[in-house]
N, C-alpha and C positions, 0 to 999 in steps of 0.2 A: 622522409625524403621519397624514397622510392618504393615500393612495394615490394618484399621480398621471393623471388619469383624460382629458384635455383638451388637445388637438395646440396645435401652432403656432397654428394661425390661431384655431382655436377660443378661443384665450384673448386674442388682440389683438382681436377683433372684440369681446369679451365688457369690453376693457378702452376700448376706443371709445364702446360703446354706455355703459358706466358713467360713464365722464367726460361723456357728451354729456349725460346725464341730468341730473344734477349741474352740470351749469354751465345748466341751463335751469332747476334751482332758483335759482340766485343770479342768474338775470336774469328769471325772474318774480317778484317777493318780492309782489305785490299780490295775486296769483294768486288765485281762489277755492279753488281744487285743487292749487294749487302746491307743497303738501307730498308730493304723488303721484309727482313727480322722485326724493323721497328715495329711492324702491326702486332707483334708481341703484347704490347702494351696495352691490346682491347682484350682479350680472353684476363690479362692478369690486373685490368680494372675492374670489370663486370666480375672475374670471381673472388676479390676482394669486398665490392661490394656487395654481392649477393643476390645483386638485380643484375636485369638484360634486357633492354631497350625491347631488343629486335624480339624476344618471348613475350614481352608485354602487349607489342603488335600481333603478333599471332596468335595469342591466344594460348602459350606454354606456361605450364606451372612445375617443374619439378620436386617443388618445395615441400615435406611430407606437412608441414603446420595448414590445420583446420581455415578456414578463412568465416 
């Protein structure tokens, strides 16, 4: 599929920061802005999968595997 582009830590922190986003939508629901959480959802795709579009474009590899 994609090229695996994103080390270790890169993709835990990417999957922290996505869930934390995401659990601050489901606990501001009153929120004026609260639907602004849902971008949650790109850091905890990409560090799930392990790629990153926007590093593919620029030319980032955090990945420590050889190519």
């Amino acid at each position: 599929m994609f090229a695996k582009n994103e080390g270790g830590l890169d993709r835990a922190l990417r999957i922290i920061v996505g869930l934390a986003l995401l659990a601050g939508f489901f606990m501001n629901t009153g929120a004026t802005y609260g639907w602004l959480y849902l971008i949650g959802i790109v850091p905890l795709a990409t560090g799930l999968l392990g790629s990153c579009p926007l590093y593919s474009i620029l030319g980032i590899n955090t990945c420590p595997m050889k190519k």
